[in-house]
N, C-alpha and C positions, 0 to 999 in steps of 0.2 A: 652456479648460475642462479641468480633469482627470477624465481617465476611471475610471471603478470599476474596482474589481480585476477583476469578472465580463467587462467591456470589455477589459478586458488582455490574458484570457486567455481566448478568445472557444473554443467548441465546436469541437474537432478532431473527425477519426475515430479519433484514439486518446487525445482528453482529454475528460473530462467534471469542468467548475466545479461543487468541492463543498467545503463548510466544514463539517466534522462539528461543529468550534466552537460550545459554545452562546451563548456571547457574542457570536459571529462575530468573535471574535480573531483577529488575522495575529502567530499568537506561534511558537517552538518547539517546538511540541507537534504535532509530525508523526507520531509512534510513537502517539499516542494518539488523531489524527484517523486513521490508516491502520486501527488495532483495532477501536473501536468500530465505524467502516463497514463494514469487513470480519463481523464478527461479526452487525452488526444489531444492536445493543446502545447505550442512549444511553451519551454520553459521561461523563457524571459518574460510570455505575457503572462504565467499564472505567478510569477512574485509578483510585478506591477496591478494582480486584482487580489493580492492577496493583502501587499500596502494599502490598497486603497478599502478593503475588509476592516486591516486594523486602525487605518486614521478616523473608519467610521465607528467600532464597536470598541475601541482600547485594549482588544485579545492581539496577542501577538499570535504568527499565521501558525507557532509551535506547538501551540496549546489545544488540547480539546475544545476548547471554546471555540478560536479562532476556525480552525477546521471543520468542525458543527455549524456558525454563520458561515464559510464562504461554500460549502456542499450543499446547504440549503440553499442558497440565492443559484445555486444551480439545478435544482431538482431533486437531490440524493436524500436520504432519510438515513438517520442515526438509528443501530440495533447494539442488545444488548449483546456485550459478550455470549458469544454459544458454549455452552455444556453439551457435554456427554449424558447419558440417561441416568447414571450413575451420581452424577454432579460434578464430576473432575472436567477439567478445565481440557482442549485441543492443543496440540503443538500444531504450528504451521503445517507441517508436513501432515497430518492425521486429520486437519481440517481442508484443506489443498485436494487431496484424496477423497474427503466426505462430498466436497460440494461439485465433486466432477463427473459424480452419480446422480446430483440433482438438477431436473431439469427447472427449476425456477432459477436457477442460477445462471443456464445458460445465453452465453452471449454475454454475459454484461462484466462490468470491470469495477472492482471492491476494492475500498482503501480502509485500511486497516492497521489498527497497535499490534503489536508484535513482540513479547518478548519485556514488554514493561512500559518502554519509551516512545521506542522504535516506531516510524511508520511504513507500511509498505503499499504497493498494488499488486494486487492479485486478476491478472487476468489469464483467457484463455488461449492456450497455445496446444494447437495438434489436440483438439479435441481436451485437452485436462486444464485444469488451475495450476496455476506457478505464480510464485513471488517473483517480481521484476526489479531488482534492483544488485544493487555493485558487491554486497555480498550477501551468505546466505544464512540468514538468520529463523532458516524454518523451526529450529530446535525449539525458540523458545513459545512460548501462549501467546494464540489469538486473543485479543482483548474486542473492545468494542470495534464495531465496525460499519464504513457508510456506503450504500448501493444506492441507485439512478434510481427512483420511482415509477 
């Protein structure tokens, strides 16, 4: 019997299954499930400001670019990748963990590279960070990442 994708990727401490999808599509549209969650916002309007992002600036909404202008025209600020004191890079799960001890974190909801490509939302659930999205790609590094102002 094959298992659902929700079985697959069963509830960690630093993953929580979610498809902002309204179709609940497994497509590539990771930059726009990571937005809308992050924001609160349904999905069908943050492609339509996310088009209307790229007809203004020529970034398509996949690109750092693109995600850099449309987090800005909503108040969010671009940080660098975080290190370790050592200078090695966080895996999701070991940064997920770090910022659930930090109170300037709390409350607020982080969208973030992942792993290379990847984009995710990290917000808070029962008190901790979790990645929010259809699978769990905590393994791989936190890259740059953009929080509310």
């Amino acid at each position: 019997i094959m298992a659902t994708r929700q079985e697959k990727y069963p509830e960690t401490k630093t993953f929580h299954f979610y498809n902002a999808n309204p179709k609940n599509r497994i497509t590539g549209d990771c930059v726009t499930r990571a937005l809308c969650t992050a924001l609160d916002i349904p999905y069908n309007q943050c492609v339509m400001e996310q088009a209307e992002i790229q007809c203004r600036t020529g970034y398509d909404n996949a690109t750092a670019q693109g995600i850099n202008y449309y987090l800005k025209d909503k108040g969010w600020a671009k940080n660098a990748q975080p290190r370790k004191d050592d200078g090695t890079k966080y895996t999701g799960k070991e940064w997920c963990e770090k910022i659930s001890k930090d109170k300037r974190f709390k409350g607020k909801s982080i969208v973030a590279n992942i792993g290379g490509h990847h984009t995710v939302c990290i917000k808070e659930i029962d008190g901790r960070f979790k990645v929010f999205d259809h699978w769990n790609s905590t393994d791989g590094c936190i890259g740059n990442y953009w929080i509310k102002e």
